[in-house]
Backbone as a printed PyTorch tensor [residue, N CA C, xyz], in Angstrom:
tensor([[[  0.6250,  56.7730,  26.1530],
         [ -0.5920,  56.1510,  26.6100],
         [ -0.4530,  54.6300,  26.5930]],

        [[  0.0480,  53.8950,  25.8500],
         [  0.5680,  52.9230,  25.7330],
         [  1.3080,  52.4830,  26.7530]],

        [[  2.1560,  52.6650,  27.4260],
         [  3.2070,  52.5820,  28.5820],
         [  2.2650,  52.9440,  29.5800]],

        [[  1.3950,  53.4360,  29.4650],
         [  0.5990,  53.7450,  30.8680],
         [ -0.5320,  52.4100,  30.9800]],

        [[ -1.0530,  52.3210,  29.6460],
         [ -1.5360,  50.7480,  29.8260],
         [ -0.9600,  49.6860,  29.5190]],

        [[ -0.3630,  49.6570,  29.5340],
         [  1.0120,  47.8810,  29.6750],
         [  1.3910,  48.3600,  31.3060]],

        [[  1.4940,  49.3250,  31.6740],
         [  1.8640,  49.4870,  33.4450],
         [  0.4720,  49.2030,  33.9670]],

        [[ -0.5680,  49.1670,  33.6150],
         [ -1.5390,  49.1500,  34.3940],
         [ -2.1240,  47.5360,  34.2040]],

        [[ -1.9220,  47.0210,  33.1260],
         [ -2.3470,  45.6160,  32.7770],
         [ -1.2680,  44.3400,  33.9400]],

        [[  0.3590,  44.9950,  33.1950],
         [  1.0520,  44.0490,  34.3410],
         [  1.2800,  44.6690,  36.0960]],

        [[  0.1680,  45.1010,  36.5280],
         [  0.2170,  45.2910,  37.9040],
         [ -0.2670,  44.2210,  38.4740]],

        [[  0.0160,  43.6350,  39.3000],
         [ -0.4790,  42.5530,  40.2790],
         [ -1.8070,  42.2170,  40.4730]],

        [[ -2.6870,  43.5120,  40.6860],
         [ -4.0120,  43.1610,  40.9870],
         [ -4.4920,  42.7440,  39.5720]],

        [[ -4.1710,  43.1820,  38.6450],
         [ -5.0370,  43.4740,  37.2920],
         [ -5.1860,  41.3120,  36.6270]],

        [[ -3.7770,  41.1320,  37.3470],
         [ -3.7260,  39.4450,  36.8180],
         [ -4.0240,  39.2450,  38.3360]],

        [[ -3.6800,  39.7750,  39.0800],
         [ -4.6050,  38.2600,  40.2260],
         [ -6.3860,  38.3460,  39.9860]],

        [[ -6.7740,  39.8130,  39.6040],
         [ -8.4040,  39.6330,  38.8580],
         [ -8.3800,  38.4070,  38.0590]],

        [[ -7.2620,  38.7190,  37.1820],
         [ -8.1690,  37.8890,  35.8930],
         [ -7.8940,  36.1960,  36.3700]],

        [[ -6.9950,  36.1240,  37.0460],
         [ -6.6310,  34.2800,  37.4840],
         [ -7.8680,  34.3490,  38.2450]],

        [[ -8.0730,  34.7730,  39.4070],
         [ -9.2360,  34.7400,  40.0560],
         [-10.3410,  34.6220,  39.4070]],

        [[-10.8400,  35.2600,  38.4800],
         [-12.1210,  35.0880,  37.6450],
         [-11.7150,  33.8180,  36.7060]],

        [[-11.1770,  33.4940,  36.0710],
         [-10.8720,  32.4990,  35.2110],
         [-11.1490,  31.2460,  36.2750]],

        [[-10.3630,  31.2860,  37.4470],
         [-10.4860,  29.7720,  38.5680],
         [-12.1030,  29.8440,  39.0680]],

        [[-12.4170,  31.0600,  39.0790],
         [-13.9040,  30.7080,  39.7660],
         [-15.1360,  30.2990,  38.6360]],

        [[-15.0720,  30.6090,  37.1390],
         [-15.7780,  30.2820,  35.9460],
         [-15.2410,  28.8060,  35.9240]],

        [[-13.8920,  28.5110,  36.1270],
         [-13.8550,  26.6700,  36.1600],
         [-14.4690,  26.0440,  37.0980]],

        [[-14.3620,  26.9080,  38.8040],
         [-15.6920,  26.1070,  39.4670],
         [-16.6650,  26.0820,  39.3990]],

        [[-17.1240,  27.3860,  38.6760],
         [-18.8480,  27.4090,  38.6880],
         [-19.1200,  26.3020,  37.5150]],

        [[-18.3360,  26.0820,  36.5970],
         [-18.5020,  24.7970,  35.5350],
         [-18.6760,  23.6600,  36.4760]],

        [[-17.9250,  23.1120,  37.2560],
         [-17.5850,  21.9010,  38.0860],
         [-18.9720,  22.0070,  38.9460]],

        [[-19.1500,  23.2050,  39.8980],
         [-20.1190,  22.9630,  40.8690],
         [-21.6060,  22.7210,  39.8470]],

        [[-21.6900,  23.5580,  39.1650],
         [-23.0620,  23.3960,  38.1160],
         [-23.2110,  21.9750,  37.8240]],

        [[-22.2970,  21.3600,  37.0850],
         [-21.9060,  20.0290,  36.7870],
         [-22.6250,  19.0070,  38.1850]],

        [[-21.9760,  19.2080,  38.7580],
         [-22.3460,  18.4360,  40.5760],
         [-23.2980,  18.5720,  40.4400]],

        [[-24.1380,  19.6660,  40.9450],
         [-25.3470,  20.1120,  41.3070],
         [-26.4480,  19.4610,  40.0520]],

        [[-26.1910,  19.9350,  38.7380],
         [-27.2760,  19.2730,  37.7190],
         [-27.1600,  17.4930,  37.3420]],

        [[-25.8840,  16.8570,  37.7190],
         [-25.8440,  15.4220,  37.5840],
         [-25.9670,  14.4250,  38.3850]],

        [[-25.7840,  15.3200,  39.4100],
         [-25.5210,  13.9440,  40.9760],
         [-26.5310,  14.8310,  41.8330]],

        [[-26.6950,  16.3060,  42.2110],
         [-27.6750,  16.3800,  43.2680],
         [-28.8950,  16.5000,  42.8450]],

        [[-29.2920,  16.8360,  41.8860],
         [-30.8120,  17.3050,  41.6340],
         [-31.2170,  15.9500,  41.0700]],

        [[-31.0050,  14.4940,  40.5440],
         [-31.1450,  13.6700,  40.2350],
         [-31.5450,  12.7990,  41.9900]],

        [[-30.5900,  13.1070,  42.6410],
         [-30.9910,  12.7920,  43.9900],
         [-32.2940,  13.2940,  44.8520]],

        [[-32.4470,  14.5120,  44.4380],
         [-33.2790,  15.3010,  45.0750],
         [-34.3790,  14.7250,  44.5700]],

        [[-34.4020,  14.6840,  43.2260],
         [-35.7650,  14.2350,  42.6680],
         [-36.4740,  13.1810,  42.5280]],

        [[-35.1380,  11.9690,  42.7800],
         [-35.7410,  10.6070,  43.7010],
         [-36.7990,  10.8690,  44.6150]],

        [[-35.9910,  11.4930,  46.1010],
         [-36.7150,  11.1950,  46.7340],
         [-37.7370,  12.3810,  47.0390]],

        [[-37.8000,  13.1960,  46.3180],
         [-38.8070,  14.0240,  45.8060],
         [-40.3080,  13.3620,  44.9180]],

        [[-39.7350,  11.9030,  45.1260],
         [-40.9420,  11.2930,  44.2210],
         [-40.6640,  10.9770,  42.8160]],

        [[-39.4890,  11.4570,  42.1390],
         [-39.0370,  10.9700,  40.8330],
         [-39.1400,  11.9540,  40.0680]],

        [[-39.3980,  13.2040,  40.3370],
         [-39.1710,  14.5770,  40.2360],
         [-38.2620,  15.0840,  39.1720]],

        [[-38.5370,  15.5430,  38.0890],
         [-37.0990,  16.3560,  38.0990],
         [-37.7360,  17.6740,  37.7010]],

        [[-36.8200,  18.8890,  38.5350],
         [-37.2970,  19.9010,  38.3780],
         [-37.4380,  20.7590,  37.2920]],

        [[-36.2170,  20.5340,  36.6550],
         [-36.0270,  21.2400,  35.5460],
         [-37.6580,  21.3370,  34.3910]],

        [[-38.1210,  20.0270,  34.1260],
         [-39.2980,  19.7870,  33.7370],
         [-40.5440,  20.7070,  34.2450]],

        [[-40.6920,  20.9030,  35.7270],
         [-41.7330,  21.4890,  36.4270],
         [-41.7990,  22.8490,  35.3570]],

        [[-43.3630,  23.2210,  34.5960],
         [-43.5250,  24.3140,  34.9940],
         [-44.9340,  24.3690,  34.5180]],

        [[-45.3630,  25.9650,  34.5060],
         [-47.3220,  26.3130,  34.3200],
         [-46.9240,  26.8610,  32.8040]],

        [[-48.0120,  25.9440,  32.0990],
         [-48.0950,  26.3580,  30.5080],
         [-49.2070,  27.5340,  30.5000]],

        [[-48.7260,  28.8440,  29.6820],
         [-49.5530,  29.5400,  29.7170],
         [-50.0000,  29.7630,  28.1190]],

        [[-50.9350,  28.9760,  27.8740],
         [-51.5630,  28.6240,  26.4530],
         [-51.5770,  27.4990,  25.9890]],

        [[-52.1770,  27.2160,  24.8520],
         [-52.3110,  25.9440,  24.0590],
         [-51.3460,  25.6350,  22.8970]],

        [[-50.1660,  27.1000,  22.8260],
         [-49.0640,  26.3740,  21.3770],
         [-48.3620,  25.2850,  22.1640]],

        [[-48.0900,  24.9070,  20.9660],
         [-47.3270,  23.7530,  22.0520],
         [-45.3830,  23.9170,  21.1730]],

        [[-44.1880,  23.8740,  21.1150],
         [-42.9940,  23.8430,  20.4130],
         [-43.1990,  22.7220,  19.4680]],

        [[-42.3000,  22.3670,  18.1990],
         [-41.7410,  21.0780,  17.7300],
         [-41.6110,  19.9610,  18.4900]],

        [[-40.8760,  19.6990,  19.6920],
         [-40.8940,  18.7270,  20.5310],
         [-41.9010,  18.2320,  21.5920]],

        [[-43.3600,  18.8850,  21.3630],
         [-44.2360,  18.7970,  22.5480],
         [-44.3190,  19.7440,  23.2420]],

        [[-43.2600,  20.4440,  23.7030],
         [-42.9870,  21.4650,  24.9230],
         [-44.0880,  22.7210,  25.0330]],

        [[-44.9920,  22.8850,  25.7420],
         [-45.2480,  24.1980,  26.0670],
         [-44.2810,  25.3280,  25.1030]],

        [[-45.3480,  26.6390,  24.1730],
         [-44.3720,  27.3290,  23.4260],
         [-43.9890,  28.5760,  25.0050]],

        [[-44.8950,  28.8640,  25.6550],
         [-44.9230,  29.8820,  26.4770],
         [-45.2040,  29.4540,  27.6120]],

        [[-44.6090,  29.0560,  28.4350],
         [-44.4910,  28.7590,  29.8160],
         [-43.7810,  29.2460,  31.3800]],

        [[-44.1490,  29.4080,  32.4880],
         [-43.2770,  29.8470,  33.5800],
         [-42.6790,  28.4190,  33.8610]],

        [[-41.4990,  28.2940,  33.7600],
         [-40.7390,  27.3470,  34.1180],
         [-39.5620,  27.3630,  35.7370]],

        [[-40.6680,  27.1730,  36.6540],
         [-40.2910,  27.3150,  37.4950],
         [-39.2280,  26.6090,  38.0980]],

        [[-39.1010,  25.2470,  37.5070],
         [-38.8590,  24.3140,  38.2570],
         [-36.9170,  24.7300,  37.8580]],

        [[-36.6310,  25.6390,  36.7260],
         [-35.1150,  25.3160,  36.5150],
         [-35.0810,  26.7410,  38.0260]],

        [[-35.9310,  27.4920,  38.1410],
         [-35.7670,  28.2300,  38.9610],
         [-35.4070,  27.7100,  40.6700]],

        [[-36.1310,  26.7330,  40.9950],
         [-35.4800,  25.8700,  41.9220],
         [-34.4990,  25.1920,  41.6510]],

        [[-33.8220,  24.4030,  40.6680],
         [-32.7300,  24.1350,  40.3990],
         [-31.6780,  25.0640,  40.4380]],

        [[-31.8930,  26.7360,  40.2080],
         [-31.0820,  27.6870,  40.4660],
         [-30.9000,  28.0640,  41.8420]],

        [[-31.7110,  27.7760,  42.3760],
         [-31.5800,  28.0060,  44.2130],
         [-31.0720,  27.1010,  44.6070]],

        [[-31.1100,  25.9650,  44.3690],
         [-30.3850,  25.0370,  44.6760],
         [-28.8210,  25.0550,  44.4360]],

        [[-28.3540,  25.6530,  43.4670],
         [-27.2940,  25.5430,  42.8870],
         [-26.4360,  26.5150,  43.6530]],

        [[-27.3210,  28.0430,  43.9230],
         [-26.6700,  28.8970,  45.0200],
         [-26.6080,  28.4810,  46.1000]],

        [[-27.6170,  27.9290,  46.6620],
         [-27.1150,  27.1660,  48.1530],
         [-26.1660,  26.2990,  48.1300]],

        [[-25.9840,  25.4320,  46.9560],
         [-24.8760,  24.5430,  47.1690],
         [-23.1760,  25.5070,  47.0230]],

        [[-23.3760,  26.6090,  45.9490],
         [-22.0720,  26.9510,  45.9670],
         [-22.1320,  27.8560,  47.0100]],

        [[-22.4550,  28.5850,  47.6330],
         [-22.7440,  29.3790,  49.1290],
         [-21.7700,  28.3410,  50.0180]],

        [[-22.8230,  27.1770,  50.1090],
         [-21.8710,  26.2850,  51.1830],
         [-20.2520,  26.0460,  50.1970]],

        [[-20.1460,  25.6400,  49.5280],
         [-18.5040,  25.3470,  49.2110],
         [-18.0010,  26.5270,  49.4050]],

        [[-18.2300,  27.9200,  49.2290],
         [-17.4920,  29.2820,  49.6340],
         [-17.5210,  29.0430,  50.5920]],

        [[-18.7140,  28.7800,  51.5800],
         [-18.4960,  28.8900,  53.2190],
         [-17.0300,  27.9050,  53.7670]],

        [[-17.2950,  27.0380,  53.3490],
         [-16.1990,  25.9180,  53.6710],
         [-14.8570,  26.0820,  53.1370]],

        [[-14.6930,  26.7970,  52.0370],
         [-13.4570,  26.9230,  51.1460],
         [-12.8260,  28.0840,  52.6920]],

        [[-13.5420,  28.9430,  52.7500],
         [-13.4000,  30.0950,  53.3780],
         [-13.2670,  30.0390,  55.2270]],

        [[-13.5790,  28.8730,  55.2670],
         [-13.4840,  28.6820,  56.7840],
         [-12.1170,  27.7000,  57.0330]],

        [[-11.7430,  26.6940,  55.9670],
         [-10.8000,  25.9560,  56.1000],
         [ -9.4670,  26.9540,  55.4390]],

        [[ -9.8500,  27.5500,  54.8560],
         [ -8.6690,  29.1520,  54.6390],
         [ -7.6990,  30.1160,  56.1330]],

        [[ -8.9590,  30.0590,  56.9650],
         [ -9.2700,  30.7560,  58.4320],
         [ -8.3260,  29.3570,  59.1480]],

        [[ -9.1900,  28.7810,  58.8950],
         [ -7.9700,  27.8130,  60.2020],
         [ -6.7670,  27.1320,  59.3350]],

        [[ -6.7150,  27.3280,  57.9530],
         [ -5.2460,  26.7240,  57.7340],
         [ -4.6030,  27.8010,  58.0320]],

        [[ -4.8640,  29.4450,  58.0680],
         [ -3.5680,  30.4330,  57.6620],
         [ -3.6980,  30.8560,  58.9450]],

        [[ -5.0710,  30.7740,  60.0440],
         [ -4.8810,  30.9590,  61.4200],
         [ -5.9320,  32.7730,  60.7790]],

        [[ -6.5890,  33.1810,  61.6080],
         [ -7.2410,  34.0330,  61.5210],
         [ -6.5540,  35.7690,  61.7720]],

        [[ -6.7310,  36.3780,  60.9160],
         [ -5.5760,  37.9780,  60.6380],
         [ -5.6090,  38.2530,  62.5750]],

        [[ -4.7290,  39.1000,  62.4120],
         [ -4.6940,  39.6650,  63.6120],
         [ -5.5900,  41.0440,  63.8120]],

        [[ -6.2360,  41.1710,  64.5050],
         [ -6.5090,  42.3370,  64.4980],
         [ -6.0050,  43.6650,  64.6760]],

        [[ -5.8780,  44.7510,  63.4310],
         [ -5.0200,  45.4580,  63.8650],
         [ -5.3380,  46.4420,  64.7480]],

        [[ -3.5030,  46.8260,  65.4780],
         [ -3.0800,  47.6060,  66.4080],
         [ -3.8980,  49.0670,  66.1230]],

        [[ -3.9560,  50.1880,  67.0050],
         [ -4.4940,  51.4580,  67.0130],
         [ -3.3760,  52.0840,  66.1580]],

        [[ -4.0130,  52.9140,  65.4820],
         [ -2.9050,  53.9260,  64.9010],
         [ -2.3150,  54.9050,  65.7320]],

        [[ -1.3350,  55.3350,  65.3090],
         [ -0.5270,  56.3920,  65.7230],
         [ -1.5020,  57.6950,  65.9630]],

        [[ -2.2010,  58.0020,  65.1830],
         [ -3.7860,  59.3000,  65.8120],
         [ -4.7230,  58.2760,  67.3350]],

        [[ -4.7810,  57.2250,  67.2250],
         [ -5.4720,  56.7130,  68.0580],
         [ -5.2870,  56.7020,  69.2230]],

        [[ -3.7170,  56.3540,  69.1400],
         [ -2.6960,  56.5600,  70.3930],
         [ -2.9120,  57.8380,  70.9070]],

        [[ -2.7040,  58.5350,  70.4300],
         [ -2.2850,  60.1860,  70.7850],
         [ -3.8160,  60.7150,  71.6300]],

        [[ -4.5370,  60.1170,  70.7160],
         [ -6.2980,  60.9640,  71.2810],
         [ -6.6060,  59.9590,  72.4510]],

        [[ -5.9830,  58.7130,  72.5320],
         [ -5.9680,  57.7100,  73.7410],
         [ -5.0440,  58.0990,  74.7560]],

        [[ -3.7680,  59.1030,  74.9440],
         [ -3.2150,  59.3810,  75.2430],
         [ -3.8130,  61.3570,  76.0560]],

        [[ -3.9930,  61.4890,  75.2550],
         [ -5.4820,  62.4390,  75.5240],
         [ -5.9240,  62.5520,  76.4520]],

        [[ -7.2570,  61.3120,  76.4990],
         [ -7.9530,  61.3250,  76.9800],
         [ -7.6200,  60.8070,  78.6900]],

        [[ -6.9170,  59.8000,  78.2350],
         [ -6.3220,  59.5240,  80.0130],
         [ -5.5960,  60.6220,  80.7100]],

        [[ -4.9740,  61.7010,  79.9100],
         [ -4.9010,  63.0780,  80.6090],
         [ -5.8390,  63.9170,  80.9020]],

        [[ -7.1360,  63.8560,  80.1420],
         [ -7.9060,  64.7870,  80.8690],
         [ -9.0270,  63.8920,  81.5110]],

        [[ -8.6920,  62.6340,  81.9580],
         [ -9.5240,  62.0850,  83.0010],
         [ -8.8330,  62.2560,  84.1050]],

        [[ -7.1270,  62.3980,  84.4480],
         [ -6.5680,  62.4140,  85.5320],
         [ -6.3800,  63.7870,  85.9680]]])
């Protein structure tokens, strides 16, 4: 059982998963980073001086140690989360389109060998 999982761990897919997940948790660090220091600081300029994270509806009178609303809908990190998917949406889109024209777009594949045959077929019993 052992030899069956050390064969299944060093198979190709099992580490291109885990590099793949490991590189995309370092971008989602980086893009989060972007998005909470440089865009939503922007946004909230000219949003009026805004910051969203702050936005939300207090529902009661406790208030936390620091002032804060104890029980609140805090909507506003919720727009900061939409924001954050639209921004990494677009860098996939773009990662993924400049992928397409650097490697040139797959070919589409040929008919199979059954495809042929039933294509081969059919132009016999049309003639």
């Amino acid at each position: 059982m052992l030899k069956e999982f050390k064969e299944f761990i060093m198979t190709g897919n099992v580490i291109d998963f885990a590099i793949a997940f490991i590189l995309a948790t370092a971008v989602g660090l980086v893009v989060n980073g972007f998005v909470a220091d440089i865009i939503m600081p922007i946004v909230g300029h000219f949003a009026g001086g805004i910051d969203f994270a702050d936005m939300m509806i207090a529902l009661g009178d406790k208030v936390n140690e620091d002032g804060s609303p104890a029980n609140a809908i805090r909507y506003g990190k919720w727009i900061n989360s939409i924001i954050n998917l639209l921004i990494v949406g677009w860098v996939l889109f773009m990662i993924a389109k400049s992928k397409i024209k650097f490697m040139g777009a797959a070919p589409a594949p040929g008919p199979t060998a059954d495809q042929e045959l039933l294509a081969e077929i059919r132009d016999a019993v049309k003639k």
